[in-house]
matplotlib code that plots the C-alpha trace (Angstrom):
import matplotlib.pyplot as plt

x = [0.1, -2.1, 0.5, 1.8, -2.0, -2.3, 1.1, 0.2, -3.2, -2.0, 0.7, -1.8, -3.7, -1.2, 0.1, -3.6, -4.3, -0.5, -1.7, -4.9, -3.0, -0.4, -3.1, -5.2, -4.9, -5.0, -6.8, -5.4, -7.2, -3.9, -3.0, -0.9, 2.6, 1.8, -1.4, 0.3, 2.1, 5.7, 5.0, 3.8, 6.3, 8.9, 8.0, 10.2, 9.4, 11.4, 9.5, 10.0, 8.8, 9.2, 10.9, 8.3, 4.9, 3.4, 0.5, 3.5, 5.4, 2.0, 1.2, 4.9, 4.2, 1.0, 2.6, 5.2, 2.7, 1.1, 4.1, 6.3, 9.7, 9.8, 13.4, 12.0, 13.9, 13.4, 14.0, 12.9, 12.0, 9.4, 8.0, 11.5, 11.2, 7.8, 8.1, 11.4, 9.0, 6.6, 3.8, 1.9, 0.8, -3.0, -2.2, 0.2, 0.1, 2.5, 4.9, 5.7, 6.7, 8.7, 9.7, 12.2, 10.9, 10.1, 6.8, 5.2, 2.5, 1.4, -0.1, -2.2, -2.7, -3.6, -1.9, -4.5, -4.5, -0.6, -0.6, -3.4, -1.6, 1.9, -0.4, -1.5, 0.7, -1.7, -0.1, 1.4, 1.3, 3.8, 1.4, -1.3, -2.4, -4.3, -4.9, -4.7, -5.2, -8.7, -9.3, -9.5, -7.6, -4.3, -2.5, -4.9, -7.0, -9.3, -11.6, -14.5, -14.2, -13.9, -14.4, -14.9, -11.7, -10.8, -7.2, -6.3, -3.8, -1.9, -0.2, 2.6, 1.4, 0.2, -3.3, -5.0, -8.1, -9.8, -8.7, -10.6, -13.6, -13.2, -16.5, -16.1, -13.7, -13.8, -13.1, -9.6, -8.4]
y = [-10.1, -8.3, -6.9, -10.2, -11.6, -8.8, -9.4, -13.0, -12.7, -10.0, -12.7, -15.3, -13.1, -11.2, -15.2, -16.3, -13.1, -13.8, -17.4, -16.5, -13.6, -15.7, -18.7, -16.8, -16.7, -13.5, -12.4, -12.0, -9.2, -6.7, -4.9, -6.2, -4.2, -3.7, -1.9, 1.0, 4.6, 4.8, 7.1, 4.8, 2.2, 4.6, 5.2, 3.2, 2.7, 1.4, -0.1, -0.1, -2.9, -5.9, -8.7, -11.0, -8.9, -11.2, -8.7, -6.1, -8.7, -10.0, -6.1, -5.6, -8.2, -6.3, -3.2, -5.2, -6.2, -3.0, -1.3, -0.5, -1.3, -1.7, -2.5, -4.0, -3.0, -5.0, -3.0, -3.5, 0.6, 1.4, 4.7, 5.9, 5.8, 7.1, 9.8, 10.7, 11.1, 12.8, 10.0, 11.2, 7.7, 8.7, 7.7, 4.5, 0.7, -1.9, -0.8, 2.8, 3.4, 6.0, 7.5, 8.5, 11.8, 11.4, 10.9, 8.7, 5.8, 4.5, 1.2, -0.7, 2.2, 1.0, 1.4, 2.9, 6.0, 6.1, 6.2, 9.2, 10.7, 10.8, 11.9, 15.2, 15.5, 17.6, 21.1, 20.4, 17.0, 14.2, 11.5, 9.2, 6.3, 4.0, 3.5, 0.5, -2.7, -3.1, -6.5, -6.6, -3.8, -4.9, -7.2, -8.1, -10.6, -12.6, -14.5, -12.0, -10.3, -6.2, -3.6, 0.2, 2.4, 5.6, 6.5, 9.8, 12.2, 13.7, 17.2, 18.6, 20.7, 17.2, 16.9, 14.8, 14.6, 12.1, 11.2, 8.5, 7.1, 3.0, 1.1, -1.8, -4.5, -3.5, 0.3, -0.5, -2.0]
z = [33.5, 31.1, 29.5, 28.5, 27.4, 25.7, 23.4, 23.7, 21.8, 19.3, 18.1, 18.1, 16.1, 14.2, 12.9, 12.0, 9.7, 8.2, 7.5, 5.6, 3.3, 2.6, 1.2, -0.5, -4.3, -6.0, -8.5, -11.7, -12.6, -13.0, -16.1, -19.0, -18.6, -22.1, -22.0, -20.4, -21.9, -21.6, -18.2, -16.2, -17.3, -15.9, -12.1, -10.0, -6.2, -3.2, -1.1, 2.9, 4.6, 7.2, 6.1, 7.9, 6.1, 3.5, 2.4, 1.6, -1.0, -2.8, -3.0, -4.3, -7.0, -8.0, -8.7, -10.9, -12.7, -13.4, -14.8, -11.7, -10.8, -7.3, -5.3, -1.4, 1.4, 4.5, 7.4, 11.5, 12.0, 9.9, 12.4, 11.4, 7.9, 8.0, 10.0, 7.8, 4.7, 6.3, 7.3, 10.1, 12.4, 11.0, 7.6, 8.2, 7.1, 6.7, 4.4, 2.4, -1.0, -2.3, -5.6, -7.4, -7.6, -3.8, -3.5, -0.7, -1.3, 2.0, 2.1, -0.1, -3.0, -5.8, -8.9, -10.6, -8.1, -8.5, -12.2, -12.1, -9.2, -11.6, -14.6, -13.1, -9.8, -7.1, -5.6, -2.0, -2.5, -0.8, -1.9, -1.4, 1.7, 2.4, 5.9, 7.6, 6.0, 4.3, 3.1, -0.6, -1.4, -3.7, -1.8, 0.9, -1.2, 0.7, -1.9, -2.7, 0.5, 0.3, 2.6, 1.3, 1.6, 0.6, -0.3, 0.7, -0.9, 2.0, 1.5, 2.7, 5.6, 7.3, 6.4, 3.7, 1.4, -0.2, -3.5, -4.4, -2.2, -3.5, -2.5, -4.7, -5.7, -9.5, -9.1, -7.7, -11.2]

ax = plt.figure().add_subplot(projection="3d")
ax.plot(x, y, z, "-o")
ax.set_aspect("equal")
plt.show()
């Protein structure tokens, strides 16, 4: 029976917070397409996600308006494609991105991190996370709320470092 209250209060839950993303208005804060070099216009990402995640389309849409091309993929295993790209459960979110060249971006990473991390690509590298689901990182808008994050470059011997330590709403953009 606790089993079931359990799943019953995580879906009651789970549709509340889906309600809230999917109301809040975003900030238009994102880059002009045409403020950026002809590098970061190139990186295309497909983006593995489920088809019922709103956070994971407004996050999409952020990207696409930052220079990306991103191609969504709805899908109903996401542990499998994660685990096929390397994502130890640590370092996952809602949806993963990946690259033509191969490269992983877990969560919400902003695009600022992405273009830096295709500007000077670290040794050993599979790419950068975001943990979780921090409210006010791209894509999970909620008004003024924030909460610190750090997104992490993981490597490809499974462990991770910080690559950028984001403690306000302005050093994401």
């Amino acid at each position: 029976m606790s089993n079931v209250n359990f799943r019953f209060k995580w879906i009651i839950v789970s549709v509340f917070y889906l309600l809230i993303v999917a109301c809040s208005d975003v900030a238009d804060d994102n880059i002009s397409a045409n403020d950026q070099s002809p590098l970061q216009k190139l990186v295309s990402l497909d983006v593995y996600k489920s088809p019922t995640c709103g956070c994971c389309g407004k996050w999409v849409e952020y990207m696409e308006n930052n220079g990306f091309t991103a191609h969504t993929h709805d899908t109903e295993n996401l542990a499998s494609i994660k685990t096929q790209y390397g994502i130890d459960p640590q370092y996952r979110s809602c949806h993963t991105a990946v690259s033509t060249e191969g490269y992983v971006f877990e969560g919400h990473v902003p695009a600022k991190y992405i273009h830096q991390f295709f500007s000077e690509i670290p040794d050993d590298a599979i790419g950068l996370a975001v943990p979780a689901m921090p409210v006010g990182s791209p894509g999970m808008e909620m008004g003024d709320k924030f909460m610190p994050y750090q997104v992490l470059l993981i490597k490809e011997d499974g462990s991770s470092e910080v690559y950028a330590d984001v403690q306000t709403l302005q050093q994401q953009h």
